[in-house]
GULUMLUM-720754 format. One record per residue (C-alpha): residue in one letter; x, y, z. Coordinates in steps of 0.05 Angstrom, whole numbers, plus 5000, padded with zeros to 4 digits. Each point is the difference from the previous one (the first is absolute). Layout:
N
AXYZ
...
***
This chain:
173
X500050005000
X506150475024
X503849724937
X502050754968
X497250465050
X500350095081
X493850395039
X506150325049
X495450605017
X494449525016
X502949575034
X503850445047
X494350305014
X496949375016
X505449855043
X499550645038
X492749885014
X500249395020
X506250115055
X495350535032
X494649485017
X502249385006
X506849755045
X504249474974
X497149525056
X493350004967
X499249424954
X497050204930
X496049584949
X501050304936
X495649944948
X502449794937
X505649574973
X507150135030
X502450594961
X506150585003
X495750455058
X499749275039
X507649944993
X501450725016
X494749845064
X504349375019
X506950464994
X497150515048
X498349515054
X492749804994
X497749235001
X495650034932
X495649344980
X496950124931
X493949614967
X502149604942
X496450294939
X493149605016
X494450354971
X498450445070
X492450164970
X498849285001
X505049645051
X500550405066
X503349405043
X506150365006
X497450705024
X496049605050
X504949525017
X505550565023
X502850105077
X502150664961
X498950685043
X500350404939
X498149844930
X502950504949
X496450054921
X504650404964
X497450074927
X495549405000
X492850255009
X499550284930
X500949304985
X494149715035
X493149894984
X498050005064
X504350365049
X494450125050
X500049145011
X507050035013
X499850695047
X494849595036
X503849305009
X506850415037
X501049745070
X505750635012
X499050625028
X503850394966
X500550074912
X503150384952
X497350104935
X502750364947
X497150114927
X500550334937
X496250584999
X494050024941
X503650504943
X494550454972
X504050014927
X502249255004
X495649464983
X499749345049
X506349604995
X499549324968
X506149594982
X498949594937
X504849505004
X498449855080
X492049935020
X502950085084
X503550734980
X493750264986
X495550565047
X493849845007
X498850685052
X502850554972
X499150395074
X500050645035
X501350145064
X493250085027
X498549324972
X504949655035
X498650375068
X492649844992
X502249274984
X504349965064
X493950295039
X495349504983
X504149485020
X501950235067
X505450374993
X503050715024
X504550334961
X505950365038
X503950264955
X500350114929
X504550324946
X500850134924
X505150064952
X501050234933
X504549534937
X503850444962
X502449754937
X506250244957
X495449944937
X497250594958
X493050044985
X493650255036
X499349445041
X507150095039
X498950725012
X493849775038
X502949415034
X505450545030
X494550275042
X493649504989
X500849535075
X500949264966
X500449595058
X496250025071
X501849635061
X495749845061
X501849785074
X492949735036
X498949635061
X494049565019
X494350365023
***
C-alpha cells in the first residue's frame, strides 16, 4: 500500500494523538491488518494485537473476543458497511478512530483493481460523532488536519487548507 509513497504527516500526527490518551501500559486492539502505523505503535512501546483481515461487517469474533483496554480504527471505517455493528460489539473503553474526511470536489474513492480499498462512507465529521453517540460513546477529544500535496491543479490548492483527515478520542458512556 506504502509501496511509492509514505503518509509521514499523518501518521505523526496520529502518533501524537494517540500518546496524549493512551499510556504504553494499555493494551490496544487494532483494527485492521498489521500495517506501517502498527509497526511504528510496536517501536514506541505499545502491546498492539491486530485483527487479521476477516470481513469485520460480517465476522466480529475478534472485536468481541479481545482483553484489549483500547481498540484503535485508524482508517478503516470508510471501509465498512456497517460500522455502527462493530462500534456496538467493542468491549474497551477507550477508541480511536480516525477517517478520511468526505472532499466536496472529490468523488468517493473506489480502487478498481482491489474490491476491500474501496469507501463505502465517504464521512464528515458530524457523521462520525453522531455514529459514536449512538453507540454509547463520548467523544473527548478530537482534531483535524489538512493533506497538502506537491501537485498543481485546483484540487491541491484546496487540499492545502480543505481538513482531510479527522481523529476522535471517546470513552464509554
Amino acid at each position: 500500500m506504502y509501496e511509492k509513497t509514505y503518509p509521514n504527516k499523518r501518521f505523526n500526527l496520529t502518533l501524537q494523538f494517540l500518546k496524549k490518551h493512551v499510556s504504553t501500559s494499555e493494551t490496544i486492539l487494532d483494527l485492521g491488518v498489521k500495517n506501517p502505523f502498527t509497526e511504528i505503535m510496536l517501536s514506541e512501546g505499545y502491546n498492539v494485537e491486530n485483527t487479521t483481515g476477516e470481513d469485520l461487517d460480517e465476522d466480529r469474533k475478534a472485536i468481541v473476543a479481545s482483553p484489549a483496554k483500547v481498540v484503535t480504527a485508524f482508517e478503516i471505517f470508510e471501509h465498512l458497511l456497517s460500522p455502527y455493528e462493530v462500534l456496538k460489539s467493542v468491549k474497551a473503553n477507550k477508541i480511536l478512530i480516525s477517517i478520511p474526511l468526505k472532499l466536496w470536489f472529490a468523488s468517493a474513492y473506489r480502487s478498481k483493481t482491489d474490491m476491500r480499498d474501496r469507501h463505502y462512507h465517504e464521512f464528515e465529521d458530524w457523521q462520525l460523532d453522531w455514529l459514536l453517540e449512538k453507540t454509547g460513546w463520548v467523544i473527548k477529544d478530537r482534531q483535524k488536519w489538512t493533506n497538502p500535496v506537491n501537485k498543481l491543479g485546483i484540487r491541491p490548492i484546496l487540499r492545502r487548507f480543505t481538513p482531510r483527515y479527522y481523529i476522535v478520542y471517546a470513552k464509554r458512556s
